[in-house]
matplotlib code that plots the C-alpha trace (Angstrom):
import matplotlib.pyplot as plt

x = [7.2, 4.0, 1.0, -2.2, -4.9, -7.4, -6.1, -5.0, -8.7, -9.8, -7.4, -8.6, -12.4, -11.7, -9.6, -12.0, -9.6, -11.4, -11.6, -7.4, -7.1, -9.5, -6.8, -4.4, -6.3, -9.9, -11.9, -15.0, -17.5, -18.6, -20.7, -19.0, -15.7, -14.3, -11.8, -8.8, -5.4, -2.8, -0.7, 2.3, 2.7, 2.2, -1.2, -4.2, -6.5, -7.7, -6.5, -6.4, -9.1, -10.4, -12.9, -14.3, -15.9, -12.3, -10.5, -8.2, -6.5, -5.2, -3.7, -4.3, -1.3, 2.0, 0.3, 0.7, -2.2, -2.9, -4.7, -5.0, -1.9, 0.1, -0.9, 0.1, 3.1, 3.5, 2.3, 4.3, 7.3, 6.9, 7.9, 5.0, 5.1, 5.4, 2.2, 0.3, 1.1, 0.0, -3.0, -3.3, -3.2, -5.5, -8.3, -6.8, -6.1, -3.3, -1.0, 0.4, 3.8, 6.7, 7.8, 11.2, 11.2, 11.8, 10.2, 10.7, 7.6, 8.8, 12.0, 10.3, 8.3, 10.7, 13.1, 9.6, 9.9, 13.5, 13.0, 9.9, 12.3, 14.8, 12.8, 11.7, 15.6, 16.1, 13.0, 14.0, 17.6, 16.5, 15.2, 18.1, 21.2, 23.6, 19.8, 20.1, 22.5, 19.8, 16.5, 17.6, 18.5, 15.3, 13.0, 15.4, 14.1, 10.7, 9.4, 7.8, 7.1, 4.0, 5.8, 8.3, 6.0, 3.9, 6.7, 9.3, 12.0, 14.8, 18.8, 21.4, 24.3, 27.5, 28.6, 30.1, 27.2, 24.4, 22.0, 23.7, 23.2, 20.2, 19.2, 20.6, 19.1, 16.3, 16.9, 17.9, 20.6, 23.5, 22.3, 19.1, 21.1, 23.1, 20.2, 18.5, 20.8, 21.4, 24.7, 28.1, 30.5, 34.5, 36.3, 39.0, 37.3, 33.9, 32.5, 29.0, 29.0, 26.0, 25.5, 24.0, 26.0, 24.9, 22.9, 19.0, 16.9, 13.7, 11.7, 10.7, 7.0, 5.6, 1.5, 0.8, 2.5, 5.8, 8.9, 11.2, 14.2, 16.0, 17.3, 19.3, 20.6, 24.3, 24.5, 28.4, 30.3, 33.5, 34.2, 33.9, 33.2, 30.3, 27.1, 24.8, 22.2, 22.4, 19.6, 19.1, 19.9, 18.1, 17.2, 14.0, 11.6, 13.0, 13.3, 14.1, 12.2, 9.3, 8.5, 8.2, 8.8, 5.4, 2.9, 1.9, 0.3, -0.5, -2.7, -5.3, -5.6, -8.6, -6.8, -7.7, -3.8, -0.4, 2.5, 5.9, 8.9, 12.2, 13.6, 12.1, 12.1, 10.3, 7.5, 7.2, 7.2, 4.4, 2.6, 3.3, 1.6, -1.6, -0.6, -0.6, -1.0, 3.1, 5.4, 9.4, 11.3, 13.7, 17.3, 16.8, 15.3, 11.7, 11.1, 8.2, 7.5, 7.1, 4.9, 2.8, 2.5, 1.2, -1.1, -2.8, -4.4, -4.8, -5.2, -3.4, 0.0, 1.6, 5.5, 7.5, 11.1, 14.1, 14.7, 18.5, 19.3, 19.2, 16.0, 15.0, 16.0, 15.0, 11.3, 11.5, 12.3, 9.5, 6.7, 6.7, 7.0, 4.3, 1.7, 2.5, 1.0, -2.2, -1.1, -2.5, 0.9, 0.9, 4.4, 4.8, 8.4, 9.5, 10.2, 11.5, 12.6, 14.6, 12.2, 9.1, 10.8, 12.2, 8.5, 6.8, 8.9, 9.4, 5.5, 3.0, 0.7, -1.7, 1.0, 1.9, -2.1, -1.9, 1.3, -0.4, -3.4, -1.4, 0.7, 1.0, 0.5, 3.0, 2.3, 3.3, 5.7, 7.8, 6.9, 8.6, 11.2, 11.9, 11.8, 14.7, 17.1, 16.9, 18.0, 15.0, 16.4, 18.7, 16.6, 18.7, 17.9, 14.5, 14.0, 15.1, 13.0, 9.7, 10.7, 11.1, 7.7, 5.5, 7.1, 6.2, 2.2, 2.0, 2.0, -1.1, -4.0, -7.1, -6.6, -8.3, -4.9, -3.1, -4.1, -4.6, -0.8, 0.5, -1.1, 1.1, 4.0, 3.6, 3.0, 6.3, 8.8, 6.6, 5.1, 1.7, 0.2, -0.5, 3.4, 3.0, 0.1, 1.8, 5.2, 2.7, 0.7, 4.0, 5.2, 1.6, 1.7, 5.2, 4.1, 1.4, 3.0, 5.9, 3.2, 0.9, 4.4, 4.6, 1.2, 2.0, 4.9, 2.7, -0.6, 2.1, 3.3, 0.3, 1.7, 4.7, 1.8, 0.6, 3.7, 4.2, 5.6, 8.2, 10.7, 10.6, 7.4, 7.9, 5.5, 7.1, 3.4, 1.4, -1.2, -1.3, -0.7, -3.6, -5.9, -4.1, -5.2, -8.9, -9.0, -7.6, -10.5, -13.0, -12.7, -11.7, -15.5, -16.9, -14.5, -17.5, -15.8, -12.6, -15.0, -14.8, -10.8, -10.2, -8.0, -6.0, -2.3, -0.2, 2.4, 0.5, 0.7, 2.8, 3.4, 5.1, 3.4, 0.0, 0.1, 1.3, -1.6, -4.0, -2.9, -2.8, -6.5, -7.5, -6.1, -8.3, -11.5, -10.5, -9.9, -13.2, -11.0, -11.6, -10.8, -9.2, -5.8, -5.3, -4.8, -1.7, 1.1, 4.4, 4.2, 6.7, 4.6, 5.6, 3.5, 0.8, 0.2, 0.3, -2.6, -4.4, -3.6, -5.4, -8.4, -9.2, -8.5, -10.5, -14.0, -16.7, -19.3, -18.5, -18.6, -18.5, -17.8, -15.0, -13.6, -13.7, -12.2, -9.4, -8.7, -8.4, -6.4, -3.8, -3.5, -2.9, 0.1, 1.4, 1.2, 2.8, 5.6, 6.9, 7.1, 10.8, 11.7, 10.7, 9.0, 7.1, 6.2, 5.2, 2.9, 1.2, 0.5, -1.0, -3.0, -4.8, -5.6, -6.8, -8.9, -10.4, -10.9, -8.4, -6.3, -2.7]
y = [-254.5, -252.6, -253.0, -250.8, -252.0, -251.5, -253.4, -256.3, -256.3, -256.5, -259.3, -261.6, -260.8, -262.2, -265.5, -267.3, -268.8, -271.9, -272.2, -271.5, -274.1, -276.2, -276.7, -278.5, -279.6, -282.6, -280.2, -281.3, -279.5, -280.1, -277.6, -273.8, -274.9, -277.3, -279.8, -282.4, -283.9, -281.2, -281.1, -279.5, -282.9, -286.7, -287.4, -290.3, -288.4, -284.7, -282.3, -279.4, -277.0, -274.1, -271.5, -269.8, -267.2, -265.7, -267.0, -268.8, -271.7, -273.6, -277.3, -278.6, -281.2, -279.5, -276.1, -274.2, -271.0, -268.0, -266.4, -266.8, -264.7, -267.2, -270.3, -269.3, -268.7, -271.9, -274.1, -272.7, -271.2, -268.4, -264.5, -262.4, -260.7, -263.3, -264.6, -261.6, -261.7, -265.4, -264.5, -261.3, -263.3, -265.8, -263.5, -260.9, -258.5, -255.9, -255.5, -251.6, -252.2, -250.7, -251.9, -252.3, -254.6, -258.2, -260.8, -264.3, -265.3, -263.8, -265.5, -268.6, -267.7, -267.2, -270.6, -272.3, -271.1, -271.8, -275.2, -276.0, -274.7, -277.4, -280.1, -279.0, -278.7, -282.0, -283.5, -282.7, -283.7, -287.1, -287.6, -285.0, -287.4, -287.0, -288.4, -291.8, -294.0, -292.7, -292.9, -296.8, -297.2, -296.0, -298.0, -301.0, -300.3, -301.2, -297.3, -296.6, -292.6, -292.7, -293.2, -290.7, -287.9, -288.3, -288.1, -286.1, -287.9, -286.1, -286.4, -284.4, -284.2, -284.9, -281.3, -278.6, -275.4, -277.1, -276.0, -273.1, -271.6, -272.4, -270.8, -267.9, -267.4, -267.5, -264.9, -266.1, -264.7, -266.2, -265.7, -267.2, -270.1, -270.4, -270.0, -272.7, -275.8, -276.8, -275.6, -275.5, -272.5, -273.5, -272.0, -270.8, -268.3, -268.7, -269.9, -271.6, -275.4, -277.9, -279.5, -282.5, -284.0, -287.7, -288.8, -290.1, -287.2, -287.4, -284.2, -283.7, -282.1, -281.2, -281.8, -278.4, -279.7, -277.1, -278.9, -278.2, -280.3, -283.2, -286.8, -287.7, -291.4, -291.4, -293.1, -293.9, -294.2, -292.8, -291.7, -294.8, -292.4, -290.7, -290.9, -293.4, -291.4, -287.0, -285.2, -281.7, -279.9, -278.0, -274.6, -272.3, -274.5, -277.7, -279.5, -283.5, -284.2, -282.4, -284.0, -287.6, -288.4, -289.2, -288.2, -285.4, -288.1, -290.7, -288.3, -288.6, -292.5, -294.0, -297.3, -295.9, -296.2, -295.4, -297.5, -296.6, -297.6, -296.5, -295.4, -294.0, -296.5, -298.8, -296.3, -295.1, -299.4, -299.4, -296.8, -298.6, -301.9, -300.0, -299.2, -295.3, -294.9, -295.5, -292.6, -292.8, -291.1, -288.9, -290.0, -290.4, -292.4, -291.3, -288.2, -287.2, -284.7, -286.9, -289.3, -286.0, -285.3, -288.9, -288.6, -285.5, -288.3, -291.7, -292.9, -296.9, -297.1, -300.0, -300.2, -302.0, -301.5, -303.8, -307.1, -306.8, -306.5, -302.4, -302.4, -303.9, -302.1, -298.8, -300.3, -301.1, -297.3, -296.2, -298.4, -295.9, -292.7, -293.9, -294.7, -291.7, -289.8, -291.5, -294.2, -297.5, -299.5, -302.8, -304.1, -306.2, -308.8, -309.2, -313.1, -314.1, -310.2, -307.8, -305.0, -304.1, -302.9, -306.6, -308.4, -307.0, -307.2, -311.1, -312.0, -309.3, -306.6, -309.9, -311.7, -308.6, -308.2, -311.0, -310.5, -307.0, -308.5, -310.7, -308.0, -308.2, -305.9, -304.7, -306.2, -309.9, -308.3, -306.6, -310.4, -312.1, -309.8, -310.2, -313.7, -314.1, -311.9, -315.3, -319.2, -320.2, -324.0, -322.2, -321.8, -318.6, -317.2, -318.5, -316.3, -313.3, -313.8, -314.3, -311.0, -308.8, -310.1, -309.3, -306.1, -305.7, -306.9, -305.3, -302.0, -302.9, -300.7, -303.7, -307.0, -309.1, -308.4, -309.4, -312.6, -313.3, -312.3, -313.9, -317.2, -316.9, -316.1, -319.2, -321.5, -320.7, -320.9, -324.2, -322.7, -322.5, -319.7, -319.0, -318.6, -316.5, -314.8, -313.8, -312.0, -309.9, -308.6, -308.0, -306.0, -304.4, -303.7, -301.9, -300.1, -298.7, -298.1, -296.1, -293.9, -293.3, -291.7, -289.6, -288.3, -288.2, -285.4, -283.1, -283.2, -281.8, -279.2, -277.0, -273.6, -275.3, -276.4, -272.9, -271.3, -270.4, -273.4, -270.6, -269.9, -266.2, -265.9, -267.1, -265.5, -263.6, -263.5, -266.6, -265.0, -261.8, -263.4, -265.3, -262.2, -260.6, -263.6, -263.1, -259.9, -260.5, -263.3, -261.3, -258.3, -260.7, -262.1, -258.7, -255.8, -253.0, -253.9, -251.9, -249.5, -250.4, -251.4, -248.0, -247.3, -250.1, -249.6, -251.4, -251.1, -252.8, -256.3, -258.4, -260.0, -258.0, -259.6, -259.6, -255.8, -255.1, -257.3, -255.1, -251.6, -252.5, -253.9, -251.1, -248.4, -250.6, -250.5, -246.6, -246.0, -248.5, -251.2, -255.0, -256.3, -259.5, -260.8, -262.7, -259.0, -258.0, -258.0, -257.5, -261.0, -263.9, -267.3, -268.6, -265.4, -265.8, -269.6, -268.6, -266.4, -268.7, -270.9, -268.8, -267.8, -271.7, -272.2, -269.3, -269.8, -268.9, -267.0, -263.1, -261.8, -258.3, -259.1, -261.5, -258.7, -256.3, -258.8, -259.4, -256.0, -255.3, -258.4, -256.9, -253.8, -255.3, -257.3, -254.5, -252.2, -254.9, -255.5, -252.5, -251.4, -249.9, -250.6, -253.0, -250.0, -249.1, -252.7, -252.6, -249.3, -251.1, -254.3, -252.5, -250.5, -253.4, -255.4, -251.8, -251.9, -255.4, -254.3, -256.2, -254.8, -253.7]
z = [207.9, 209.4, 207.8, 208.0, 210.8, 208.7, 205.9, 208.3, 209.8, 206.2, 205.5, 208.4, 207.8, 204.2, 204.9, 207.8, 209.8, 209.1, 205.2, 205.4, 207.8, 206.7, 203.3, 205.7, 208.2, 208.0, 210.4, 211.7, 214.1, 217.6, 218.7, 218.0, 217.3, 215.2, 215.8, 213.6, 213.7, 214.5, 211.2, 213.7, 215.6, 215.4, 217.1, 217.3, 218.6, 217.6, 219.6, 217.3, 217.5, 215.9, 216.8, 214.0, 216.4, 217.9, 214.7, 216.1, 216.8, 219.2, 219.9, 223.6, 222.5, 221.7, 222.3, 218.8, 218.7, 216.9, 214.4, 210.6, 209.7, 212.6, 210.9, 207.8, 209.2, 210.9, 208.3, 205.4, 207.0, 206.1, 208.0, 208.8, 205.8, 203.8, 205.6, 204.8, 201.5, 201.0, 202.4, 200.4, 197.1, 197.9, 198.0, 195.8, 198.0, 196.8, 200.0, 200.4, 200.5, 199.0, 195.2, 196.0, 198.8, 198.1, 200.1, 201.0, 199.1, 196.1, 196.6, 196.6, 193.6, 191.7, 193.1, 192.1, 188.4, 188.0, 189.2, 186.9, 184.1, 184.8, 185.1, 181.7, 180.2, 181.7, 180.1, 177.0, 177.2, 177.8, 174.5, 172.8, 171.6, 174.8, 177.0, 174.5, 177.0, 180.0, 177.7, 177.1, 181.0, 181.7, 179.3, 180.2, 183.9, 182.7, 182.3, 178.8, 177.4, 179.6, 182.8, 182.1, 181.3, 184.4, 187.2, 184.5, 184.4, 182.8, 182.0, 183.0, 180.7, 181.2, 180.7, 183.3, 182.5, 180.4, 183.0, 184.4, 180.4, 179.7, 182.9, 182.5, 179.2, 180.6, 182.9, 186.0, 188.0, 189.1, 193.2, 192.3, 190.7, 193.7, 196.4, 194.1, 194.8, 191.3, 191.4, 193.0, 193.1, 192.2, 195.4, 192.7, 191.1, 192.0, 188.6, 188.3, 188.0, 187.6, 190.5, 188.4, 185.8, 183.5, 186.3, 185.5, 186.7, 189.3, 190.0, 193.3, 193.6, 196.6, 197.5, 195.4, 192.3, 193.0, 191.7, 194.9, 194.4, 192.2, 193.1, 190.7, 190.0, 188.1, 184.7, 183.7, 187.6, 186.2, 189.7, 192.2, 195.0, 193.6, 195.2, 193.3, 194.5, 194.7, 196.1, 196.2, 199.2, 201.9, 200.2, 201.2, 199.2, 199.7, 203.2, 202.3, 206.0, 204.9, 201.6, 200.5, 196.5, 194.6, 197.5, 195.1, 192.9, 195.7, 197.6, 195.0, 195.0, 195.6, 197.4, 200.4, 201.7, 201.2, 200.6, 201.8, 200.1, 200.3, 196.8, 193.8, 191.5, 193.9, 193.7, 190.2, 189.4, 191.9, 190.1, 186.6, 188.0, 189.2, 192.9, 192.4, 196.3, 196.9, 198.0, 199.0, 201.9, 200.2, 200.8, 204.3, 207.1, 207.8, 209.7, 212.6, 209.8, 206.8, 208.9, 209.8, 206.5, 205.5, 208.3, 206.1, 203.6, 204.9, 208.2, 207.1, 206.1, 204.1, 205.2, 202.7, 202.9, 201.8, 202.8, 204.1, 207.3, 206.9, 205.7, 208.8, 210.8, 209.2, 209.2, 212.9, 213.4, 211.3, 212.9, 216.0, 214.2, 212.3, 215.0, 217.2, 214.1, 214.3, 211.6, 211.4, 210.1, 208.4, 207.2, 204.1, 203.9, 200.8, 199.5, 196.6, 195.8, 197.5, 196.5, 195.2, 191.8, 191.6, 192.3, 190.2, 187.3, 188.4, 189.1, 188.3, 190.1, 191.0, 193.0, 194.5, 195.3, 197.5, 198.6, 199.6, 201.5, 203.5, 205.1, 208.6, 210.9, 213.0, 215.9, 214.1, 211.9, 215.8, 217.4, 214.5, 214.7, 218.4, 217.4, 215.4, 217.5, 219.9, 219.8, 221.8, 221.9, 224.4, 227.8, 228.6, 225.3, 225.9, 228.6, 227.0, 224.3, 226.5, 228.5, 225.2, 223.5, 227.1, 227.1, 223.7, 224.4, 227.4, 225.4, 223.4, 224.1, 224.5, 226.8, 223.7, 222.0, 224.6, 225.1, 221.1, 221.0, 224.3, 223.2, 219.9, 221.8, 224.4, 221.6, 219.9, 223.1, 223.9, 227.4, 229.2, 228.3, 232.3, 232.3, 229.6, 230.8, 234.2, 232.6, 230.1, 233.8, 234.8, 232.4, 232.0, 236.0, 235.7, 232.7, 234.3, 237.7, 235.3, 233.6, 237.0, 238.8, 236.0, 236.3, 239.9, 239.6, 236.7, 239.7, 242.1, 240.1, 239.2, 239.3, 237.0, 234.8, 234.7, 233.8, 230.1, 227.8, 226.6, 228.8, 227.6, 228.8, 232.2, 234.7, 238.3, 239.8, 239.2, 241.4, 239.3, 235.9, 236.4, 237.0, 234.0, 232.0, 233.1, 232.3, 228.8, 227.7, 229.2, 226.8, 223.9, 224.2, 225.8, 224.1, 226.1, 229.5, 228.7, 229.1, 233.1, 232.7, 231.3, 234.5, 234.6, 233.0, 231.2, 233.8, 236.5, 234.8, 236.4, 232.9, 230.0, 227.3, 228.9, 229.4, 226.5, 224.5, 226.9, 225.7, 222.4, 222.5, 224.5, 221.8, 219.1, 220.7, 221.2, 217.7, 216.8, 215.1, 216.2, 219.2, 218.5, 219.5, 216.3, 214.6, 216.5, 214.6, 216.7, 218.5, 218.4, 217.4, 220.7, 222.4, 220.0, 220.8, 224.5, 224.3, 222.1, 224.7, 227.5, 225.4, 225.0, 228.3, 230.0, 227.3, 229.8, 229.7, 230.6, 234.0, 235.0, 239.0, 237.6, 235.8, 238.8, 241.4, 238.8, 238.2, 242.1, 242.4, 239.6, 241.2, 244.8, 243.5, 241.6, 244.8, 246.7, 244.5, 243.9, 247.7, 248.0, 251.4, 254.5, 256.4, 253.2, 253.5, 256.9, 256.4, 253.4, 255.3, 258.7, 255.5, 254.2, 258.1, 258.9, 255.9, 256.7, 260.0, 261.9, 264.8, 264.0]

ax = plt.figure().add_subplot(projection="3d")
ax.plot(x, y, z, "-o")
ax.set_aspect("equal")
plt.show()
């Protein structure tokens, strides 16, 4: 849908692009822009910046840019519209639109409400007479009134349309009921059913306190292949790799950590025994996303998943995903328990305390495990254990923990630790040789580093695109210098999208509206980050003779290129030597 320029201008002048981001994003300032941990991708270091000046953003590692409408967008999920409208109601704007057209916000609204209502109707079923075998469940499980008020715990009853009624009394309709997830549809005759039926009910809130989604845990197993656990699934508010259970709560603790667990009662007991910092992964193995996510409001995780051979395993996956988001990772064992539910119910929060404080990192916790893969009374197993742990040191960043950890690993397979000492440079030596090759083929490749990241975008004329991207930053910062680019068209780009962003900024400053890329509002979020990508990139000062050289340079290539035959060629060539003076 088109919106007005002048009410899109307005917009953007009333949402700095800084305040919006600055709600997902820890910004801090170094010099005129500011800078924080991209919340599109895993990262240590900040890489994400924003300049309040151009408003826009930009990330330098997996290249996301644009303006405020774009990163609402991005963040959110949302269509362009939709993103408007967000933006629009945050600082009560009224958007000119027309009445009848439904947007994906509203959808959402409205999936938001209906979900809120649920959680509600289950609520209360939990303390009606078919919620008393759940209610004694649930108190037998250690969780008094208190506990089920704050995370709204709730029954479903053991009825086909409980829900689907009371819904629809409250005047849902049956597509929103559908689009909703809390139903299934009979492929008979395509009657409503609850999706949910006698199963202990957890609401699933995301970070702005929007219930999104259920996991529900089933009371009497009449049917021995029913899931224990049912989650919702994916609908347009709810995205199980997105969320974690209890993070809407967590994010507010003062511990100044999180603990990761993997199911929802090991959590909510958590939270019971004083450790309200503890989330759970929803159902599934943790995502790149969820780790993002965790990496909004601590920088120290606290990984403590089941002892069995499966929670292993799923910890040793998470441990990576974990640091590559900037994650400091500890990982706690469980003894004498196979969960954190179990331990504390067995010996207290002040066991579990200590139990807490001697977490290992994961360094130990990856050595140990490397450890017990191996019989190291056997020398060939030996061996193979030794190999695996210096690959494993040889990865760590500083050469005192190197040595602490190579000493700990010579010690346990009974070997000098100059032996020791020797496979870790090894390993270190072939890392580094791996990683300097790589380097090695991107410094060969400059004009592939150049290209667009989007394939759509791909550039014909580096040598022209370049100029074209000049040109564009220069009026960005300097919009009076169309007044000198006033001849160049649209058509001599060498790059679709680059003319295109010209004309269009050349028909604002014509009609006195702002010159700014992040106003556009036909581009694809790839083109937008590309653009962002160029204005960080080119963020010198301005330069008329730049501007004129570039503009000749555009203008050559287009000349050259669209020659039609190899005597036109010819005559063009003997043009320009004649031009420089040189003899034909």
């Amino acid at each position: 849908m088109a919106f007005p320029a002048a009410f899109i201008d307005e917009l953007i002048a009333r949402n700095p692009i800084e305040d919006v981001v600055g709600q997902y994003v820890n910004l801090r300032r170094a010099g005129s822009n500011m800078f924080g941990l991209c919340p599109f991708h895993g990262e240590k270091t900040a890489s994400f910046s924003v300049a309040p000046d151009k408003g826009m953003y930009y990330c330098f590692g997996c290249h996301k840019g644009g303006g405020v409408i774009n990163f609402q967008m991005e963040i959110e999920g949302l269509s362009y519209p939709d993103a408007v409208r967000a933006l629009a109601k945050r600082v009560g704007m009224e958007v000119p639109e027309d009445e009848q057209y439904q947007s994906r916000y509203k959808a959402q609204e409205r999936l938001w409400a209906l979900h809120k209502e649920a959680a509600r109707f289950y609520h209360s079923k939990l303390y009606a007479p078919e919620g008393q075998e759940a209610l004694k469940y649930a108190t037998g499980r250690g969780m008094p009134k208190s506990t089920l008020t704050t995370f709204g715990i709730g029954y479903a009853p053991d009825t086909w349309s409980s829900l689907v009624d009371a819904m629809r009394k409250k005047g849902y309709t049956d597509d929103e009921l559908k689009d909703s997830g809390l139903v299934t549809v009979s492929k008979k005759n395509g009657a409503l059913f609850d999706r949910f039926r006698d199963r202990l009910m957890f609401p699933i809130i995301d970070v702005r306190g929007n219930v999104i989604g259920f996991g529900g845990r089933i009371m009497n197993n009449k049917d021995p292949n029913a899931a224990k656990y049912l989650n919702s699934p994916e609908t347009l508010i709810f995205n199980k790799r997105k969320n974690l259970f209890a993070l809407n709560l967590a994010k507010k603790s003062k511990l100044g950590y999180l603990i990761l667990v993997e199911g929802y009662m090991d959590a909510i007991a958590l939270h019971q025994y004083g450790f309200d910092c503890a989330v759970a992964s929803l159902g599934t193995a943790l995502t790149e996303d969820g780790a993002a996510l965790l990496s909004k409001y601590t920088d120290q995780v606290v990984l403590i998943y089941d002892g069995d051979n499966a929670g292993q395993k799923a910890a040793q996956r998470a441990i990576p995903i974990l640091e590559k988001a900037g994650l400091q990772v500890k990982v706690l064992q469980m003894r004498d328990a196979k969960d954190p539910d179990e331990y504390l119910k067995k010996f207290g929060a002040d066991k579990f305390k200590l139990l807490l404080e001697e977490s290992s990192n994961r360094v130990e916790y990856q050595l140990n495990a490397i450890r017990r893969k191996y019989d190291i009374r056997e020398d060939e197993q030996k061996v193979k254990y030794i190999l695996e742990a210096a690959e494993l040191i040889c990865s760590l960043g500083s050469a005192v923990q190197r040595e602490i950890y190579g000493h700990r690993v010579a010690e346990s397979a009974k070997i000098s630790y100059e032996a020791m000492k020797l496979e870790i440079d090894k390993a270190f030596k072939r890392r580094i040789s791996r990683e300097k090759k790589k380097q090695e083929q991107i410094n060969l490749a400059p004009a592939k580093n150049l290209q667009p990241k989007a394939r759509s975008i791909r550039y014909d004329n580096m040598k022209s695109a370049m100029a074209e991207e000049t040109v564009l930053a220069l009026i960005v910062k300097e919009p009076a210098l169309l007044d000198q680019a006033k001849e160049l068209n649209e058509k001599e780009f060498s790059s679709p999208l680059l003319g295109k962003v010209f004309a269009q900024l050349a028909e604002r400053y014509c009609q006195g509206l702002e010159v700014s890329v992040g106003v556009l509002t036909d581009l694809t979020s790839e083109e937008m980050s590309h653009l962002a990508g160029i204005l960080q990139r080119q963020d010198g000062p301005v330069n008329e003779t730049a501007l004129c050289d570039c503009i000749r340079t555009i203008r050559a290539e287009h000349q050259v290129s669209h020659v039609s035959s190899d005597d036109d060629l010819l005559a063009l060539r003997n043009k320009l030597k004649e031009r420089k003076g040189l003899k034909v």
